[in-house]
PQR file of N, CA, C, O and H, with PARSE charges and radii, in Angstrom:
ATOM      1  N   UNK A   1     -14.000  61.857 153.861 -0.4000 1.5000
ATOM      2  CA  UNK A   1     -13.062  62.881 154.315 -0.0000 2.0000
ATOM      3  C   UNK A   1     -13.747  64.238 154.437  0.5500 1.7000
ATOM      4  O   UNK A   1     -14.773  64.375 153.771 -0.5500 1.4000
ATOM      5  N   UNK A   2     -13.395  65.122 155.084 -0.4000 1.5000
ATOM      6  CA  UNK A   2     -13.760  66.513 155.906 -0.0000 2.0000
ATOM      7  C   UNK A   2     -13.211  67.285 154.662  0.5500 1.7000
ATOM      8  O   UNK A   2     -12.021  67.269 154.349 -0.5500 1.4000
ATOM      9  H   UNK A   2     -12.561  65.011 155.625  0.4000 1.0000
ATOM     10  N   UNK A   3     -14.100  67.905 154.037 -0.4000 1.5000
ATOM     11  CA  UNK A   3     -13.207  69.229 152.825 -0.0000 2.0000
ATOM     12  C   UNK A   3     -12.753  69.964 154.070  0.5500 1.7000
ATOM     13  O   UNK A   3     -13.015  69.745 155.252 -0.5500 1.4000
ATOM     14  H   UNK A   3     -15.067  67.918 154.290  0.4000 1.0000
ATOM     15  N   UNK A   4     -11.896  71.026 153.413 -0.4000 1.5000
ATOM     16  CA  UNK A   4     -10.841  72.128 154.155 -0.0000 2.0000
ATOM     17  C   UNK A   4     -12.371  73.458 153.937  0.5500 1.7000
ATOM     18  O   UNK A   4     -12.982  73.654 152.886 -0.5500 1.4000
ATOM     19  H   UNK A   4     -11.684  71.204 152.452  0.4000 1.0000
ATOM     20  N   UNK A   5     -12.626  74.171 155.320 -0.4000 1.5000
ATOM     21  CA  UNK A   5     -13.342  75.096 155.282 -0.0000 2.0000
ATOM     22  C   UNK A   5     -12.966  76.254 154.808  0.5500 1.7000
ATOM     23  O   UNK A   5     -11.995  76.969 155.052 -0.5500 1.4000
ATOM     24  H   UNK A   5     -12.130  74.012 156.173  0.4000 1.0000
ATOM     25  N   UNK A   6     -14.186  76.385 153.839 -0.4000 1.5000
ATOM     26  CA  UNK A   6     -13.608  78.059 153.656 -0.0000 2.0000
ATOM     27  C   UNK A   6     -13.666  79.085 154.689  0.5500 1.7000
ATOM     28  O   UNK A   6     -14.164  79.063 155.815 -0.5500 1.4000
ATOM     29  H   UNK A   6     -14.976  75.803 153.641  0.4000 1.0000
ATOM     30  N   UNK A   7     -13.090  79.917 154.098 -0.4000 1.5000
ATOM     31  CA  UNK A   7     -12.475  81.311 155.236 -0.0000 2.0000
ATOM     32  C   UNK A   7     -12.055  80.609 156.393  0.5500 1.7000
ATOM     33  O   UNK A   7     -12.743  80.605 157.413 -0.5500 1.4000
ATOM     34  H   UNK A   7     -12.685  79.935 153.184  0.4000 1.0000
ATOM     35  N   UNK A   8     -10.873  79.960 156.294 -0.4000 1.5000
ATOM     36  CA  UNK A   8      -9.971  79.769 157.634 -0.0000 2.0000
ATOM     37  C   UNK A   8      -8.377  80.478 157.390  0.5500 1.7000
ATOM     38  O   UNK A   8      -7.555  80.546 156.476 -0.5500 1.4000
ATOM     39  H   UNK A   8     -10.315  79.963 155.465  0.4000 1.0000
ATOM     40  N   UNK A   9      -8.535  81.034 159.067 -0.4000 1.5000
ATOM     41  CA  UNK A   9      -7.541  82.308 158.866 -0.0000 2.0000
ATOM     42  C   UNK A   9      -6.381  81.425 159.291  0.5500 1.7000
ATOM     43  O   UNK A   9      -6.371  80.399 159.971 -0.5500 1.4000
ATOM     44  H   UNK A   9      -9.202  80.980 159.810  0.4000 1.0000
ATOM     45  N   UNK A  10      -5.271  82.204 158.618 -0.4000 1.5000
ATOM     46  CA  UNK A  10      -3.747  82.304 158.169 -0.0000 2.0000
ATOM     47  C   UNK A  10      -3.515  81.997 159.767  0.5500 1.7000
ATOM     48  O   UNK A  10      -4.525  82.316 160.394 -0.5500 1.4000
ATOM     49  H   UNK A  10      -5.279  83.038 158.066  0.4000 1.0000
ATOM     50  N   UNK A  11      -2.527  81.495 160.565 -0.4000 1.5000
ATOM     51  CA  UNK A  11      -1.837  81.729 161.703 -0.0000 2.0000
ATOM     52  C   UNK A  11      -0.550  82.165 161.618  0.5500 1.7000
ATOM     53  O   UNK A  11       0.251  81.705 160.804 -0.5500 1.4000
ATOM     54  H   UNK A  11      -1.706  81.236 160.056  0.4000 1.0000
ATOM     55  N   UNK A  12      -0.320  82.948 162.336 -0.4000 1.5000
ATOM     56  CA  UNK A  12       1.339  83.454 162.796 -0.0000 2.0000
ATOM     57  C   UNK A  12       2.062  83.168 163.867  0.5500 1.7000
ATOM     58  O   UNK A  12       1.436  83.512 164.870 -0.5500 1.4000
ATOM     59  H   UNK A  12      -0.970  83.322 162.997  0.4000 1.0000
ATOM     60  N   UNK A  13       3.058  82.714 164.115 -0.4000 1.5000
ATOM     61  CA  UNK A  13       3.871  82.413 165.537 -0.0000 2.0000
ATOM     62  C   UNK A  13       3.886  83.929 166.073  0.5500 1.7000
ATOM     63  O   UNK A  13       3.412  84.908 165.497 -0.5500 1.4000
ATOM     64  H   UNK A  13       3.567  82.435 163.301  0.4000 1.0000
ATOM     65  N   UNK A  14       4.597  83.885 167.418 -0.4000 1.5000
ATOM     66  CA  UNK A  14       4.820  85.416 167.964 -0.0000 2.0000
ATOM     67  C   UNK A  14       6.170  86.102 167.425  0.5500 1.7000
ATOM     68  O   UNK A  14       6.420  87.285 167.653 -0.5500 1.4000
ATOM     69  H   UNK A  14       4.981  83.090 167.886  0.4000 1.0000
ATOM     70  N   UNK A  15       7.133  85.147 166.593 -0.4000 1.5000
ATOM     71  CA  UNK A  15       8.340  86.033 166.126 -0.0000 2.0000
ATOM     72  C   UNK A  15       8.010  86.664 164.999  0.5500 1.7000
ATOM     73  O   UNK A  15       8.677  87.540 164.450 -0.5500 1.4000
ATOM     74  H   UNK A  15       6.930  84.185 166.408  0.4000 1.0000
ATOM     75  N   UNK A  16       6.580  86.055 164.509 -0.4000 1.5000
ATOM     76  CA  UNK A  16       6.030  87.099 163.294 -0.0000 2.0000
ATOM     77  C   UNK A  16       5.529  88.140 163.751  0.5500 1.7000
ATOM     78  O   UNK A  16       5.816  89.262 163.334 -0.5500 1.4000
ATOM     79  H   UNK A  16       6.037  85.343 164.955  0.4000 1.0000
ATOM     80  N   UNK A  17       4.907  87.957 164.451 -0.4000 1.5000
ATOM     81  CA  UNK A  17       4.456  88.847 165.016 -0.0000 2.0000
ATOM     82  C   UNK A  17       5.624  90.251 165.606  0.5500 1.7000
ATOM     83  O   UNK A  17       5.677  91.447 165.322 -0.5500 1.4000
ATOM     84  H   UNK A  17       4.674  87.045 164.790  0.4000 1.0000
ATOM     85  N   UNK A  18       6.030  89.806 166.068 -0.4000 1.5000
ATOM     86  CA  UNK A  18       7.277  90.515 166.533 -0.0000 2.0000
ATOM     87  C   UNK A  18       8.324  91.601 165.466  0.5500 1.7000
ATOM     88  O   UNK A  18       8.930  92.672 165.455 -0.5500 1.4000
ATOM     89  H   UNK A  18       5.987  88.834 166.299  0.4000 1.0000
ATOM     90  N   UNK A  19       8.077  90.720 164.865 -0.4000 1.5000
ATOM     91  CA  UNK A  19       8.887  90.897 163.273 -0.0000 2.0000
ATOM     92  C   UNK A  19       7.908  92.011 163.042  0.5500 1.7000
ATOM     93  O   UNK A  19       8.270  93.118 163.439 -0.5500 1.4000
ATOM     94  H   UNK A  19       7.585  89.849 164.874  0.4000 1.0000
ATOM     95  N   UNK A  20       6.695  91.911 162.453 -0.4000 1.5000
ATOM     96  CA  UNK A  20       6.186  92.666 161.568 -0.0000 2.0000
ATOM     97  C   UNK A  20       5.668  94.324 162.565  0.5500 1.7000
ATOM     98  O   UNK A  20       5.445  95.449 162.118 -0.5500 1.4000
ATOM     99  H   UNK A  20       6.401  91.011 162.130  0.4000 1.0000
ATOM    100  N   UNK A  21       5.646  94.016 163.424 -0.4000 1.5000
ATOM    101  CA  UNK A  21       6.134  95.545 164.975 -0.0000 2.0000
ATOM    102  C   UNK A  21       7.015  96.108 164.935  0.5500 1.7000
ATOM    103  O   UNK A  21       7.162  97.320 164.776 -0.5500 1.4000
ATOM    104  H   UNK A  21       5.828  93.102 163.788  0.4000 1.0000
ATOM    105  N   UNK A  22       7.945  95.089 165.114 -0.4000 1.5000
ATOM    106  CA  UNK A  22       9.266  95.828 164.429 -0.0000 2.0000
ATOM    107  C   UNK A  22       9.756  96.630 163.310  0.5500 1.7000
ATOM    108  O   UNK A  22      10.475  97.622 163.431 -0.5500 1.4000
ATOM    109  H   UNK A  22       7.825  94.105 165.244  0.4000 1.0000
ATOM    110  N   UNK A  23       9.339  96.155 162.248 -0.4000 1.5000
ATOM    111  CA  UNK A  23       9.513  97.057 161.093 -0.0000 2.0000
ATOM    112  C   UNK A  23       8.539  97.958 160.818  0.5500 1.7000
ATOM    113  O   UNK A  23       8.905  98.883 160.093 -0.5500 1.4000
ATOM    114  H   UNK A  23       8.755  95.350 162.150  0.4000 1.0000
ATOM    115  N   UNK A  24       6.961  97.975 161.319 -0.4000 1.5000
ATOM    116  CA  UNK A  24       6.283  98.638 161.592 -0.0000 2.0000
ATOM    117  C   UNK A  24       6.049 100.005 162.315  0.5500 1.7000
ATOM    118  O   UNK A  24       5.157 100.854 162.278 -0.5500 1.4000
ATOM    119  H   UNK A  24       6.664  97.224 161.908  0.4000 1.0000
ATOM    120  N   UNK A  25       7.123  99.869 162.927 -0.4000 1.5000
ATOM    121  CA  UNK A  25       7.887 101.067 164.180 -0.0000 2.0000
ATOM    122  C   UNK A  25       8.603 101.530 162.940  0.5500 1.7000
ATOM    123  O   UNK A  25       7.976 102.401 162.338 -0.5500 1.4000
ATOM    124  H   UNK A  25       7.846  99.180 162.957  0.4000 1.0000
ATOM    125  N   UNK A  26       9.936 101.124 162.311 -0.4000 1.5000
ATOM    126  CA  UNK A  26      10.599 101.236 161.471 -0.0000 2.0000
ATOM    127  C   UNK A  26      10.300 101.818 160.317  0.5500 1.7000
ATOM    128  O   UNK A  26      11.233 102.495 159.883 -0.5500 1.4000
ATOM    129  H   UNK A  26      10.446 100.416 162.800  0.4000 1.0000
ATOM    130  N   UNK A  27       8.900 101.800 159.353 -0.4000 1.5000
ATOM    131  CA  UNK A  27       8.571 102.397 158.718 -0.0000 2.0000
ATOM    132  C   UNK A  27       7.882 103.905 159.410  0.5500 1.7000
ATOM    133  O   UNK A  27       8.445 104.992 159.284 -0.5500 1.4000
ATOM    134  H   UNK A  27       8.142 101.250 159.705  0.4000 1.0000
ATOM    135  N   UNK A  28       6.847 103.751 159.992 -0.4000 1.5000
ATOM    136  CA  UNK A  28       6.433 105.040 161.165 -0.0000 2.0000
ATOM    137  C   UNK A  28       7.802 106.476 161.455  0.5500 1.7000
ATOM    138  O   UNK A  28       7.724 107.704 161.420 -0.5500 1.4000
ATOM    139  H   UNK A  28       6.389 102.868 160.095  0.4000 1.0000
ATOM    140  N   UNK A  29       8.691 105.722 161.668 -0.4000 1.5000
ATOM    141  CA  UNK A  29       9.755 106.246 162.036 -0.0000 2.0000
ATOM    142  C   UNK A  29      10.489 107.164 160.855  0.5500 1.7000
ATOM    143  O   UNK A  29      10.940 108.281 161.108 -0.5500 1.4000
ATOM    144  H   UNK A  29       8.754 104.724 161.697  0.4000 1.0000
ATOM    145  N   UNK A  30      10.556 106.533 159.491 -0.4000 1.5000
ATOM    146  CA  UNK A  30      10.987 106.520 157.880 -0.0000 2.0000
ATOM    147  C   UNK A  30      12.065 106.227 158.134  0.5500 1.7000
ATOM    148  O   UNK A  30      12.801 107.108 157.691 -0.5500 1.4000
ATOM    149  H   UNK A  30      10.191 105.625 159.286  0.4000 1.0000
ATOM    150  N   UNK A  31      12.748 105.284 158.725 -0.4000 1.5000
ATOM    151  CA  UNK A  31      13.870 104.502 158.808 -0.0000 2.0000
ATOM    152  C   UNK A  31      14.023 102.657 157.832  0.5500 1.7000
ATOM    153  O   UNK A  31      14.893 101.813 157.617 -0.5500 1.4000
ATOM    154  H   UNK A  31      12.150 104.568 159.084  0.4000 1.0000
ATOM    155  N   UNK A  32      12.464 102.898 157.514 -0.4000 1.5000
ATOM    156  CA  UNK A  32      12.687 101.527 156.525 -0.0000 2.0000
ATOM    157  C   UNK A  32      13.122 101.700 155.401  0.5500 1.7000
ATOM    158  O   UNK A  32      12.764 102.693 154.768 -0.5500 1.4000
ATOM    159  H   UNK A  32      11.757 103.584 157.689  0.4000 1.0000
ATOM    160  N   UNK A  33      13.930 100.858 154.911 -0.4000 1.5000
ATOM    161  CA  UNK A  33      14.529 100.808 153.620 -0.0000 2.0000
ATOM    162  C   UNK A  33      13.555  99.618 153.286  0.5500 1.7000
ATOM    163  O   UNK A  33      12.832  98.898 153.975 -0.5500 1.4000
ATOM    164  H   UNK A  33      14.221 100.051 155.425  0.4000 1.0000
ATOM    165  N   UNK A  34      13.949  99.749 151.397 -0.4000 1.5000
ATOM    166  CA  UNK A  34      13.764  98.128 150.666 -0.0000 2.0000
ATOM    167  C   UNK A  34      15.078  97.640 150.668  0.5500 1.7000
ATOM    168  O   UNK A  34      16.050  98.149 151.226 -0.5500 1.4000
ATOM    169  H   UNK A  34      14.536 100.334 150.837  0.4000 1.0000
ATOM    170  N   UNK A  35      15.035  96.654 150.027 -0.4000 1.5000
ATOM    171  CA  UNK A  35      16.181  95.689 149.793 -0.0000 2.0000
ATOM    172  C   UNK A  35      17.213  96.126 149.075  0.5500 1.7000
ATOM    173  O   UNK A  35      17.930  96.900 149.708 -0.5500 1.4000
ATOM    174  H   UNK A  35      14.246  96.240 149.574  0.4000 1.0000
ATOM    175  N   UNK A  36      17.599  95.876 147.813 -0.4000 1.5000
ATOM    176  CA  UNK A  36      17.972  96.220 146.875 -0.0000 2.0000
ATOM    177  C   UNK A  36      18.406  97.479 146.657  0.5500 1.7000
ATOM    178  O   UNK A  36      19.583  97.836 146.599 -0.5500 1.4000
ATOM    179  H   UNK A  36      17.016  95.247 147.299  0.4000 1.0000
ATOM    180  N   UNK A  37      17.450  98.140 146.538 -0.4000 1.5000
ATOM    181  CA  UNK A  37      16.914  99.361 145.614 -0.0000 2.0000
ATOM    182  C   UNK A  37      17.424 100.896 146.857  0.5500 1.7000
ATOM    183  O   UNK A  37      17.754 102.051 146.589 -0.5500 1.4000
ATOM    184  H   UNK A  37      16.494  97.850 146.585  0.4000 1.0000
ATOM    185  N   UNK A  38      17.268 100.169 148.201 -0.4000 1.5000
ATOM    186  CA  UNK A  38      17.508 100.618 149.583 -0.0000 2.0000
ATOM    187  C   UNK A  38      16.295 102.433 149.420  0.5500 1.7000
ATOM    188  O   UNK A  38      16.350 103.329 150.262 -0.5500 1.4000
ATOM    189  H   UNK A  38      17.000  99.230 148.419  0.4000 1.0000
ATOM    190  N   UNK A  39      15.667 102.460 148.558 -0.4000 1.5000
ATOM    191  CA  UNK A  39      14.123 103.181 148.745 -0.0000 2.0000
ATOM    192  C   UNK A  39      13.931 103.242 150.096  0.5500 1.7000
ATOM    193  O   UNK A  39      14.460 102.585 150.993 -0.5500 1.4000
ATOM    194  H   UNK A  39      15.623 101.732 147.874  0.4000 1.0000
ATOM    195  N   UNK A  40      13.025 104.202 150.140 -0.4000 1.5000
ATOM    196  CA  UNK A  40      12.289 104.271 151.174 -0.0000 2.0000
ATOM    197  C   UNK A  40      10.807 103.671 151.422  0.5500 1.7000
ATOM    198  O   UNK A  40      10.102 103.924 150.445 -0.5500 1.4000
ATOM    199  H   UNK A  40      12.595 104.736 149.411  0.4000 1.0000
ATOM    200  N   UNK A  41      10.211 103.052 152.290 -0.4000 1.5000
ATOM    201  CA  UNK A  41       9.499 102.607 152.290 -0.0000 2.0000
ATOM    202  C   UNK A  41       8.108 103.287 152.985  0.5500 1.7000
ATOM    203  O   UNK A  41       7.989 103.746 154.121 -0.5500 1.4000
ATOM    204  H   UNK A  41      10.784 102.847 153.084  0.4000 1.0000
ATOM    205  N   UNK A  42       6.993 103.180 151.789 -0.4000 1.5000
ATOM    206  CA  UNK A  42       6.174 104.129 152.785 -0.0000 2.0000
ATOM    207  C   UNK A  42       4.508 103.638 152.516  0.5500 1.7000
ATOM    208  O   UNK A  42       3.512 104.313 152.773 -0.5500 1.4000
ATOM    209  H   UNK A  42       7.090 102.808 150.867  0.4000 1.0000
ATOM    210  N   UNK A  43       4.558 102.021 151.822 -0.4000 1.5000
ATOM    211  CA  UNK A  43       3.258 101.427 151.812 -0.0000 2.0000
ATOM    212  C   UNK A  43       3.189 100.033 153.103  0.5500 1.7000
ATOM    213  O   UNK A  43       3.882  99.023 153.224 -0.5500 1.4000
ATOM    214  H   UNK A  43       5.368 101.472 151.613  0.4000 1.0000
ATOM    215  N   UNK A  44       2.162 100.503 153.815 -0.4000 1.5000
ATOM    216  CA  UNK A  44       2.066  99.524 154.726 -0.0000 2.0000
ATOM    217  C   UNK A  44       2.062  97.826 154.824  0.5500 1.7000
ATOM    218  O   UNK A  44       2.413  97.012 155.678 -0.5500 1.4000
ATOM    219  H   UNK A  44       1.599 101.323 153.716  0.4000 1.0000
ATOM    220  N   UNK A  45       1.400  97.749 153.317 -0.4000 1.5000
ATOM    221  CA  UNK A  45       1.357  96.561 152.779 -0.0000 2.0000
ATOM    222  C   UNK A  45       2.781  95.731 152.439  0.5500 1.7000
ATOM    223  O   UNK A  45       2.952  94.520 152.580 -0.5500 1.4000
ATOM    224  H   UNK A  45       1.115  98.411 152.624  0.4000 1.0000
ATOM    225  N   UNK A  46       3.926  96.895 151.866 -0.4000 1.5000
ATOM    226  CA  UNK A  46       4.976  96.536 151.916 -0.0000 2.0000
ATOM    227  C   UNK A  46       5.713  96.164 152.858  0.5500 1.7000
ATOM    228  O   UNK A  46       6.384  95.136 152.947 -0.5500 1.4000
ATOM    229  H   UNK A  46       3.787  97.879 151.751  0.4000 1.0000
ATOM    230  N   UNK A  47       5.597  96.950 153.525 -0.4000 1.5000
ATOM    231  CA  UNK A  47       6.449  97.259 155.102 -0.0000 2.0000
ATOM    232  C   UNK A  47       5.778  95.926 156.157  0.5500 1.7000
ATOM    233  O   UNK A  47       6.437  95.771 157.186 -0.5500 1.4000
ATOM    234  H   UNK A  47       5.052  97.785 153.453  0.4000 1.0000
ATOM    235  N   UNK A  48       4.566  94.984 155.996 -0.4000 1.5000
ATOM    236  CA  UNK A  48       3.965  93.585 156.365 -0.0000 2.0000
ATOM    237  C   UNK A  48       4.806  92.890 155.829  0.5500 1.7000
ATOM    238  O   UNK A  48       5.449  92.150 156.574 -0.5500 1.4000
ATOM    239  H   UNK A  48       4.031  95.110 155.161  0.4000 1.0000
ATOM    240  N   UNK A  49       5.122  92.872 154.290 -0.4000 1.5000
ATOM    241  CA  UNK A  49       5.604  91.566 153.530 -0.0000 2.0000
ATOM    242  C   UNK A  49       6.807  91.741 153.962  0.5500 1.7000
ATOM    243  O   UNK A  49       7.353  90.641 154.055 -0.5500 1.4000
ATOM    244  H   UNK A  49       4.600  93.473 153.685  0.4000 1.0000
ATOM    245  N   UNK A  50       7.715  92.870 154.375 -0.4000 1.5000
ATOM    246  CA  UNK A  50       8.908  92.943 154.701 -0.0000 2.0000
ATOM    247  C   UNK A  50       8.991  92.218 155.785  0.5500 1.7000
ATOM    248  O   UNK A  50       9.756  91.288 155.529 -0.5500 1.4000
ATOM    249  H   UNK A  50       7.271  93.763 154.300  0.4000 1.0000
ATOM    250  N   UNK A  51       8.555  92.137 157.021 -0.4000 1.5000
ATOM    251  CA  UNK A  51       8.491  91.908 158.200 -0.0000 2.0000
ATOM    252  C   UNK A  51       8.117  90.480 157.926  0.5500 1.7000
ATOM    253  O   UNK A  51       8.971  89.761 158.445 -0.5500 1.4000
ATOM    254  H   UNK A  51       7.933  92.892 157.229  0.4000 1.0000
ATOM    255  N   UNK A  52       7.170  89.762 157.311 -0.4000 1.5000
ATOM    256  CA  UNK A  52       6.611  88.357 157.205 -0.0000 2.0000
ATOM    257  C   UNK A  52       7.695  87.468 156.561  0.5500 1.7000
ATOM    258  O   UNK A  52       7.587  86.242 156.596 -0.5500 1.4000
ATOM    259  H   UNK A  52       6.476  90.346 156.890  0.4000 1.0000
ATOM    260  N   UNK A  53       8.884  88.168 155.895 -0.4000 1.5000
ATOM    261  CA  UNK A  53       9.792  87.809 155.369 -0.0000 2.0000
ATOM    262  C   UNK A  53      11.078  87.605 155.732  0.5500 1.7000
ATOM    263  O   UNK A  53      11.837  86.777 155.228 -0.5500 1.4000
ATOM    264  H   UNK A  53       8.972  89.164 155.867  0.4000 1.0000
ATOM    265  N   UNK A  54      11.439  88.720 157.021 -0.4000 1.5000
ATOM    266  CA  UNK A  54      12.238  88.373 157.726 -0.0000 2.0000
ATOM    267  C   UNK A  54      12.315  87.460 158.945  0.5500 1.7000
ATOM    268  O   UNK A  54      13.227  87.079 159.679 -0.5500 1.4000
ATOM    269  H   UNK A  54      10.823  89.393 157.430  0.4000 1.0000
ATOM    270  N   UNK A  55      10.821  87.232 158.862 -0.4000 1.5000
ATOM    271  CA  UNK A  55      10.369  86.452 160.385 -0.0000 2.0000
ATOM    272  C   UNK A  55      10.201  85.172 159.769  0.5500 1.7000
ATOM    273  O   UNK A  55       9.937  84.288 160.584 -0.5500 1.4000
ATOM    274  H   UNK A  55      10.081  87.541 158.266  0.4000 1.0000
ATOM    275  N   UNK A  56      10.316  84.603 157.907 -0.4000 1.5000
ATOM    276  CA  UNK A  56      10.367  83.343 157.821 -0.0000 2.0000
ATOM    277  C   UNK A  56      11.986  83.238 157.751  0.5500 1.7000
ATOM    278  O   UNK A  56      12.347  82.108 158.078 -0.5500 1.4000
ATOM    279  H   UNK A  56      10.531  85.321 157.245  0.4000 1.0000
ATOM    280  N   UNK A  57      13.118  84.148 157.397 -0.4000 1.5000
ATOM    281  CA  UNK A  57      14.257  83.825 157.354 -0.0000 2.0000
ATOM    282  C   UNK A  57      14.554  83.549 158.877  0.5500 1.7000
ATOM    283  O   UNK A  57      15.499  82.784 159.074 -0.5500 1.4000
ATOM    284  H   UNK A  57      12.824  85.066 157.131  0.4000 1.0000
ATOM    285  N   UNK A  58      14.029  83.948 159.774 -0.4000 1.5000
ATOM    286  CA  UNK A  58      14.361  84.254 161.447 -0.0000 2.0000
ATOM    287  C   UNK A  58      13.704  82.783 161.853  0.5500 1.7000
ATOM    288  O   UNK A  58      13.410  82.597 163.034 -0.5500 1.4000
ATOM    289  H   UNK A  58      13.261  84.569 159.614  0.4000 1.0000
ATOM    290  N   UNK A  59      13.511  81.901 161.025 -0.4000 1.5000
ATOM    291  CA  UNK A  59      12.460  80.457 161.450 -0.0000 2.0000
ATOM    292  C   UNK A  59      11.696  80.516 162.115  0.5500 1.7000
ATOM    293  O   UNK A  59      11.617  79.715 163.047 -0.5500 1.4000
ATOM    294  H   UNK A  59      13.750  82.052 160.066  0.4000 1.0000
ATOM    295  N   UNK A  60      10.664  81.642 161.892 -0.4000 1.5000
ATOM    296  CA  UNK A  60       9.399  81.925 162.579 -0.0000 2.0000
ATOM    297  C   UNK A  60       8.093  81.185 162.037  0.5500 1.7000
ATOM    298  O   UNK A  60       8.279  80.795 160.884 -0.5500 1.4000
ATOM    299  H   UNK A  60      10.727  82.293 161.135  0.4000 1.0000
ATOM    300  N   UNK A  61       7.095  80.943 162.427 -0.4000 1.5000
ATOM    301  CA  UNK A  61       6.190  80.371 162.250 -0.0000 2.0000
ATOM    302  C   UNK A  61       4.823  81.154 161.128  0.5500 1.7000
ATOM    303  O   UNK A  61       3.897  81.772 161.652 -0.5500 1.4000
ATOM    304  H   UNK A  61       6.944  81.259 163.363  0.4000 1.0000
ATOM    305  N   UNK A  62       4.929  80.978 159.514 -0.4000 1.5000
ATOM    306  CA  UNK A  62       4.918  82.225 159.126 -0.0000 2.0000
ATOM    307  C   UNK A  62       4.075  81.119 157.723  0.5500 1.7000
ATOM    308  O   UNK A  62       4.563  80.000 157.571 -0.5500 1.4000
ATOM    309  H   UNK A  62       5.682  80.476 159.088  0.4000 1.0000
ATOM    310  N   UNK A  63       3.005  81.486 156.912 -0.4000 1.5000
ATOM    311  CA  UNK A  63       2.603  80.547 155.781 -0.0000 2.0000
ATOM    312  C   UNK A  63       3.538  81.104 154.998  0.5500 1.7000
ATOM    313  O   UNK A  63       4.188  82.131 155.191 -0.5500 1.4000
ATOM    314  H   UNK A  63       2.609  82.395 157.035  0.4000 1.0000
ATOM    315  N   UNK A  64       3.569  79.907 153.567 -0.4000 1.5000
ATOM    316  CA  UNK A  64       4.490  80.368 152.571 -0.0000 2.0000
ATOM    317  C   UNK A  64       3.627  81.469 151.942  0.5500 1.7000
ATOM    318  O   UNK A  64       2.430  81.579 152.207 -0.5500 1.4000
ATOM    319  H   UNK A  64       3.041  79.072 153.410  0.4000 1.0000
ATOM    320  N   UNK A  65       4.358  82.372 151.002 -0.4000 1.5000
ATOM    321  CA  UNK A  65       3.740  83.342 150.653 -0.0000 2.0000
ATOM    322  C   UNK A  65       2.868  82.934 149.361  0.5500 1.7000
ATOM    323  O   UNK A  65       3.062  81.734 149.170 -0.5500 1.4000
ATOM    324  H   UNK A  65       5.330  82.283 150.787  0.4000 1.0000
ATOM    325  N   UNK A  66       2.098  83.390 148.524 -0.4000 1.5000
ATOM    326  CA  UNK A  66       1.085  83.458 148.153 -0.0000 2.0000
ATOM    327  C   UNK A  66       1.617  82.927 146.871  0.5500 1.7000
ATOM    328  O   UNK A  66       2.832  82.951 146.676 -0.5500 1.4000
ATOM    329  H   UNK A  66       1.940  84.365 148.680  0.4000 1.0000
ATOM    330  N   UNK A  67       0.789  82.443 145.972 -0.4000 1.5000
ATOM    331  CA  UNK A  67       1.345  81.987 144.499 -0.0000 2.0000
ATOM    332  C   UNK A  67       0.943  82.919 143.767  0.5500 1.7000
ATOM    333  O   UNK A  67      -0.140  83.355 144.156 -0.5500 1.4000
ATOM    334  H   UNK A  67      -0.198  82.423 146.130  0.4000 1.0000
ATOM    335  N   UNK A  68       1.447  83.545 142.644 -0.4000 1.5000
ATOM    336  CA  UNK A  68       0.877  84.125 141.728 -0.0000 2.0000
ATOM    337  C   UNK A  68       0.237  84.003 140.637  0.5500 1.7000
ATOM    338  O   UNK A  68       0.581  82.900 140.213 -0.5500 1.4000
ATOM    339  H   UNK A  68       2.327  83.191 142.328  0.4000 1.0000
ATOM    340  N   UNK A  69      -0.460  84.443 139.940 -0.4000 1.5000
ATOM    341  CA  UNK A  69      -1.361  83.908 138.911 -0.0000 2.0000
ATOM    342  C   UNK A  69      -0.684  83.970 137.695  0.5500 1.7000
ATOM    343  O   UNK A  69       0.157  84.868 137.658 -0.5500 1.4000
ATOM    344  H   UNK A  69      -0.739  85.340 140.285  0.4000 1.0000
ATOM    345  N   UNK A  70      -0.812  83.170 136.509 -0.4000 1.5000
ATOM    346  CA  UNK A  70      -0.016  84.159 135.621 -0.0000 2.0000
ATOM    347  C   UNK A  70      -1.604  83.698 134.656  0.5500 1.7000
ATOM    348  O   UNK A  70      -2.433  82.810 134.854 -0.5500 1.4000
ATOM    349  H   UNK A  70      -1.496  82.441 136.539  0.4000 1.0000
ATOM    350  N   UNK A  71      -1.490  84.809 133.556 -0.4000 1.5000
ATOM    351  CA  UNK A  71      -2.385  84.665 132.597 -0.0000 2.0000
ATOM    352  C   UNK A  71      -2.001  83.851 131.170  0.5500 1.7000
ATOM    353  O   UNK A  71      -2.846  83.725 130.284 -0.5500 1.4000
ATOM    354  H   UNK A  71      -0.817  85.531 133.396  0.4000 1.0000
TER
END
């Protein structure tokens, strides 16, 4: 069997894509909120996971998100 190569990149459909423009405009703008908390949003990194998140609720073509480590 073929091991899985390292460094192979993530793919996104185009509604992720779409998605994460969208809220991307949206933060730029300071019209993004968080969830909850309804904050303002003003880390880019956030304002991705926001967008990657609505584009898997939107059944977009999107990897599951990341596992966390625990110690």
């Amino acid at each position: 069997m073929a091991a899985k190569a390292k460094g192979t990149k993530r793919t996104y459909g185009p509604k992720a894509q779409e998605k994460v423009e969208q809220v991307m405009r949206e933060m730029k703008e300071g019209k993004l909120r968080s969830g909850t908390s309804g904050k303002k949003v003003t880390s880019r990194k956030q304002a991705i996971a926001i967008g990657l998140s609505e584009a898997r609720k939107a059944g977009g073509k999107v990897p599951a998100p990341g596992t966390r480590k625990r110690r």
